[in-house]
N, C-alpha and C positions, 0 to 999 in steps of 0.2 A: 097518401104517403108522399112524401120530397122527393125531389127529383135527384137534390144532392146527397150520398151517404158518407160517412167516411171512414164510418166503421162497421163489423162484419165481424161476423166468428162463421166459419167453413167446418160442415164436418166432412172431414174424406175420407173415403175407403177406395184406395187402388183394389187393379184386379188379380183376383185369385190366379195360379196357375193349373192350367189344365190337366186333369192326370194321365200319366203314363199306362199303356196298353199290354196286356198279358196275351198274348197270341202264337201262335204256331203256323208254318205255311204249310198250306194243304194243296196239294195237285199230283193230280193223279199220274201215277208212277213215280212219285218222286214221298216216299213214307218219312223220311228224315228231313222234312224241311229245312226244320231248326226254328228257332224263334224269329218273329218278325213284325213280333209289338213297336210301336214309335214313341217318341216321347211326346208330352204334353206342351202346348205352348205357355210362352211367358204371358202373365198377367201384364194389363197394361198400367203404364205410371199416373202420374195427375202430377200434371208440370205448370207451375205460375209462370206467366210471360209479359211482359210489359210491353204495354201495347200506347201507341201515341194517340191513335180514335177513343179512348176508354176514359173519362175523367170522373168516374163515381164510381162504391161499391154497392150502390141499388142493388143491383141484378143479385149478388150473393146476399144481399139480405132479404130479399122476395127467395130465394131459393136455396138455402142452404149446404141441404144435403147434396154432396154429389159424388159420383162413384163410375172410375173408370170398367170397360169392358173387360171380363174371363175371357183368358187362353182356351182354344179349343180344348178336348183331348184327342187323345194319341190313338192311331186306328193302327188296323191289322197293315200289311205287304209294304210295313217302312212306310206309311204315310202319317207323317211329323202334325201335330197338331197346329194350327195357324196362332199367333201371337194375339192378344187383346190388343184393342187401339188404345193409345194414349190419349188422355182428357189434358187437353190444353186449355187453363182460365186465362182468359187475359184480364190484367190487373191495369191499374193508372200508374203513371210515373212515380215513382216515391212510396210507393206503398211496402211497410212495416212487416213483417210474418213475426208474428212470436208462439211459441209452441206453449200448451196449457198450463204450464207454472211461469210463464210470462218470460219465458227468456226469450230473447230475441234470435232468431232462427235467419231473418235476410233482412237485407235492405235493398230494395230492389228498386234500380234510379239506370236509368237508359233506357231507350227503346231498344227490344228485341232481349232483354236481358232475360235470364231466364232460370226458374229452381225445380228442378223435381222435389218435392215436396213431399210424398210419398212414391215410395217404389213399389210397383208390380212381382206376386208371386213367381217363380221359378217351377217351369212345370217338370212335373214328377218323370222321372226316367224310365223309358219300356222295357220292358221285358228282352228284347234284343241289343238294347245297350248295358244291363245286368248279368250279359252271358259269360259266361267265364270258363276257363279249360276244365277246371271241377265242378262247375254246375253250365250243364252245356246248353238246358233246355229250361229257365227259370219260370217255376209257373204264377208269376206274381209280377208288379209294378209298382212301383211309386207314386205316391200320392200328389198331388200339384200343390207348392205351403201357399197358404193366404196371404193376401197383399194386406200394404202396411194398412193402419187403422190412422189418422188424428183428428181433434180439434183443435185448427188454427184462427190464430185473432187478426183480422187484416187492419192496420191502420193508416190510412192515408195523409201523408204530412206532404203539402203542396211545393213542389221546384219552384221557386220563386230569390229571384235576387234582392229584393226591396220589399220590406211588410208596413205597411199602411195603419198602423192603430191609432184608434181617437174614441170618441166619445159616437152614441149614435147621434147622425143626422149633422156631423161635423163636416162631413163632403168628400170620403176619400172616396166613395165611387165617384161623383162629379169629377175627381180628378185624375183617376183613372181612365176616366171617359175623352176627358180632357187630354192627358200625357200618348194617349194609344187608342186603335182602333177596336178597342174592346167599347160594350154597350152596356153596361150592369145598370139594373133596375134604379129608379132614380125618384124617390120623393121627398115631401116637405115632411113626413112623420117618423119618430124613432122607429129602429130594427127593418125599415125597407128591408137592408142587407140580409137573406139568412144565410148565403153562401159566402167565400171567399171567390171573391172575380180575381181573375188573370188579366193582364194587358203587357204587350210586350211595347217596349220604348226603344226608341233610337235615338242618342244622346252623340253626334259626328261618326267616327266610328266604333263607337262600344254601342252593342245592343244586350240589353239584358229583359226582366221578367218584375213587372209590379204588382204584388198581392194586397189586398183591400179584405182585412182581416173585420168580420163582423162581430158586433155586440158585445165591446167590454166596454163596463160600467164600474164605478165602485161596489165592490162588494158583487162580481163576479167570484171569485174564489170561492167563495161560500151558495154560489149557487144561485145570483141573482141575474135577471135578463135570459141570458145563455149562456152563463156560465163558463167556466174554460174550456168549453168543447172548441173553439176553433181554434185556439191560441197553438197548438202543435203546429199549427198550418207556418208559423213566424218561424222554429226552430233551424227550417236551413235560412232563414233569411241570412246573407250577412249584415245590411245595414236596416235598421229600423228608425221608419219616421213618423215622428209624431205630429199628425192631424190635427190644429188646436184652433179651434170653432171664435175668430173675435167678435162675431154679430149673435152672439146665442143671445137670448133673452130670459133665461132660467134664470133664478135669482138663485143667489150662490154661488155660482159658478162666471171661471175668468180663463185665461189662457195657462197660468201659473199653478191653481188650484187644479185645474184639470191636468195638468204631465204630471203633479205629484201622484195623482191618483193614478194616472196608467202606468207608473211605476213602481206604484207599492203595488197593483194586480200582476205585474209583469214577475215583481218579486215574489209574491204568494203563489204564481204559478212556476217559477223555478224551484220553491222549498215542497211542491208538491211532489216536481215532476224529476226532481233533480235535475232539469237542464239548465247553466245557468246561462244565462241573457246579459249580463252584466256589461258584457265584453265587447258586446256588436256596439259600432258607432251609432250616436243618434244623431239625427236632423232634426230640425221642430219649423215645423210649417205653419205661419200665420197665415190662415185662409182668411175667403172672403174681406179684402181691404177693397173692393170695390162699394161696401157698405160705410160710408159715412163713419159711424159710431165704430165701426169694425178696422180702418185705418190712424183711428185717436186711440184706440184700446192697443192695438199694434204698436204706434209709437210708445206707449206704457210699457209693455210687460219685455219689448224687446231688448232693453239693455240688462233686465235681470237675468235673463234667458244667454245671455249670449258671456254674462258671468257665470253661471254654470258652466261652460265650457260646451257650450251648445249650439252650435250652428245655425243662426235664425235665417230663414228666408220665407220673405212676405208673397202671397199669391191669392188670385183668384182666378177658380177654376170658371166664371160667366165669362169676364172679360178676357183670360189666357194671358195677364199681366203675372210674369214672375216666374211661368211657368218652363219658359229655355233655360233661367238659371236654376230652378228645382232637377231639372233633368242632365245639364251638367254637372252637378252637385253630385246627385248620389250615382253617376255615370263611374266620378273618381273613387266614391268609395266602393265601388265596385271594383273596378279594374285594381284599387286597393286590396283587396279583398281576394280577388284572383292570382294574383301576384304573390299573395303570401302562402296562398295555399299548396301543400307539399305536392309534388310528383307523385303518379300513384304508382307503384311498386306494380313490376308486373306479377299475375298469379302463380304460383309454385302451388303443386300439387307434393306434400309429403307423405310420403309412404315408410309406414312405422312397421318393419316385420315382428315378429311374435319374439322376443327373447328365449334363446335358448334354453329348453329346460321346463318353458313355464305349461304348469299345466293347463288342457282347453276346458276344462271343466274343473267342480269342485261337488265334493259329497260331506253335505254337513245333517250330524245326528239330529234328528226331532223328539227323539224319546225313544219308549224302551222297544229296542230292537225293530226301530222306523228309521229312515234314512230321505232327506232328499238330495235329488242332482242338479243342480245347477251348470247352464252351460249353452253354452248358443249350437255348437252342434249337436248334442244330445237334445236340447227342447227340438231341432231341426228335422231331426232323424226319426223320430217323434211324431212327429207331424205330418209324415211324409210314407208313413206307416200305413195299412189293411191290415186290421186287426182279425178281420174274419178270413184270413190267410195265414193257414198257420205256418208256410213257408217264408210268407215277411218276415210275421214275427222272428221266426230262426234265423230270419237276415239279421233283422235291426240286434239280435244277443248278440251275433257276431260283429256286429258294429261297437258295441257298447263294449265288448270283452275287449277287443283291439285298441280300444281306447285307453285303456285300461281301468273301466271303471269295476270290473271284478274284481279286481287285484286292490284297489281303493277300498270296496266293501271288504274283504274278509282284514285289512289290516285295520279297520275301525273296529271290527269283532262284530260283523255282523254274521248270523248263524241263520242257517236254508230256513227259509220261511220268513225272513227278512223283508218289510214292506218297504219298497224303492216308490218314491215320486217323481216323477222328471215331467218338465212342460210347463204351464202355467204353475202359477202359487193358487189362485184364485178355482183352476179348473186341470189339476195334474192328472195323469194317466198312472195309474197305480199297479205296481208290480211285487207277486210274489215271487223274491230270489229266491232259486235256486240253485247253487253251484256245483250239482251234478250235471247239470245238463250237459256242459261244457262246447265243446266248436265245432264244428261241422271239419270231418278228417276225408281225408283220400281215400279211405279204405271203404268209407259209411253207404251200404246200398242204395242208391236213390232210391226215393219214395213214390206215388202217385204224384201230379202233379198238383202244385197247393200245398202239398199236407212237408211236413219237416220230421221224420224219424228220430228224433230229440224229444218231442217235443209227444207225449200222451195224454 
């Protein structure tokens, strides 16, 4: 397996919360305790972080699944269940989150930056913080809901100020090696490269970041060499230089034939990706003029190249002839480049309240005399349910009737015996309405504990 990865799909599962505790305090001489169930701890998050040590997503593709710590639960004499820990991934600079219909969810570029990415269950409520002047002694608790579920697609698109493309075996790691104290693999045969090398340059005082993009060929687009797997690596580049090989020996190939081709791939890879490239300034590098043939092929192509509106400068990464003016070159289009780029607005958190009126749920007919509910508090409350309590249950109607989804059923015309859905679509909890039962009153004898006198 490689060393370098750049992509990764994550399945996550945050942690559960812990349920809340149904308890009474007991000691001797003291008959009326009163309840003294705790609540359940929070399930822990799974939070991505950008970490500056981290430059691959190996590690999530050898390991996929991963899944933060459950909340305790909640014990008897007010002892609170402990929290789950949070699962911190650290990611590499630049790395992509897009959620499973591919929208893009973060772009995460700094060190220390940071997404909770799923959130941790809320643990269920004890029995002592369910106590009320009408139900003094609750013989029930809440349930801890499940932490979130995704799967995400992590994409790595490399921090880099300068993108390197060329043909293979053209010499942008040579020059990499050459411009910076970076060391990328270096031989006389196509696709040395499989990775993209990094080298940072110091061009007076602008220092910026050279990427040495591997394996585009013609007819990359369509799947040849390596295809457009590294080309995202170019997308923050601002300026792009073109590597153009004057001592090749391939027949067919020149310095002029070869930029047309890296940019009809550079354009087959913007009509794929929708990013367009069009816009970044080019440089075009005649390498190798320390060869002979490679300094007369130079004098050729460079007045056509530089009628394009293309900036030519001649270099060899052996001898280090050319390469101060390559580095103050794309120094300025860089500082270029920074300069134009907008201020970043600081973050504003908006806070949208509920409009007045609107309702938190919605009850839409399925067929005859079937109802489901929809609704983030009702699937919640739901959830958070002991069904083998028959005093929850009598909670959760009083929940549901406050809400007003009684009042919702009988104006749809639903009649006792009424099948209600609420929760998943996929996995709903099924209820027979009945609207005698009605709410729990001041008057209503308490029952055993557990059990709800509504409710036969």
């Amino acid at each position: 397996m490689p060393d370098f990865v750049d992509e990764a799909v994550l399945h996550i599962k945050a942690g559960d919360g812990g349920h809340g505790c149904a308890s009474v305090h007991r000691e001797k001489f003291k008959p009326l305790g009163g309840p003294d169930g705790a609540n359940g701890g929070k399930g822990g998050d799974v939070v991505l972080e950008v970490d500056p040590n981290t430059s691959t997503l190996l590690d999530y593709q050898r390991r996929p699944h991963r899944k933060a710590t459950n909340g305790k639960p909640g014990q008897g004499a007010h002892r609170a269940g402990a929290n789950g820990d949070d699962l911190v991934l650290a990611v590499p600079d630049g790395t992509v989150v897009l959620g499973e219909d591919g929208e893009v969810l973060a772009d995460l570029v700094g060190a220390g930056t940071r997404l909770v990415i799923a959130r941790g269950g809320n643990g269920g409520l004890g029995n002592a913080a369910l106590a009320t002047p009408r139900r003094k002694a609750p013989g029930f608790a809440l349930k801890g809901e499940p932490g979130e579920t995704l799967d995400a697609r992590l994409e790595l698109k490399t921090i880099a100020d300068v993108g390197l493309v060329g043909f293979p075996s053209a010499g942008k790691s040579s020059l990499v090696a050459a411009l910076s104290a970076a060391r990328p693999k270096i031989a006389d045969y196509p696709f040395t490269t499989l990775i993209p090398n990094l080298g940072v340059v110091e061009a007076g005082t602008t220092q910026y970041v050279v990427a040495d993009v591997p394996g585009l060929i013609p007819g990359a687009s369509g799947g040849k060499g390596l295809g457009l797997a590294f080309l995202r690596h170019v997308e923050r580049c601002s300026t792009l230089v073109h590597v153009l090989d004057c001592a090749t020996y391939e027949p067919g190939r020149d310095p002029i034939s070869d930029i047309d081709a890296l940019e009809e791939e550079l354009a087959a890879y913007a009509e794929l990706t929708e990013v367009d490239l069009s816009d970044r300034p080019r440089l075009a590098v005649l390498n190798k003029v320390d060869v002979p043939d490679g300094r007369d092929l130079a004098d050729l192509v460079e007045a056509t190249l530089e009628e394009r509106g293309i900036r030519t400068i001649r270099v060899s990464a052996a001898t280090h002839e050319g390469l101060r003016e390559l580095s103050f070159a794309m120094a300025e289009q860089v500082e270029t480049a920074r300069a134009a780029r907008p201020t970043p607005e600081p973050t504003r958190v908006v806070l949208r309240p509920r409009t007045f009126g609107e309702t938190p749920f919605e009850v839409a007919p399925l067929g005859d005399n079937t109802f489901r509910v929809r609704g983030e508090k009702p699937t919640r409350w739901v959830r958070q349910t002991d069904f083998s309590n028959d005093e929850a249950v009598g909670f959760l109607a009083d929940r549901l009737n406050r809400l007003g989804i009684e009042s919702e059923l009988a104006r749809l015309g639903a009649s006792p015996g009424a099948e209600v859905h609420i929760g998943d679509p996929d996995d709903p909890v099924v209820f027979d309405w009945d609207p005698a039962v009605g709410t729990v009153t001041g008057d209503e004898p308490p029952g055993p504990r557990g059990t709800d006198s509504r409710l036969g």
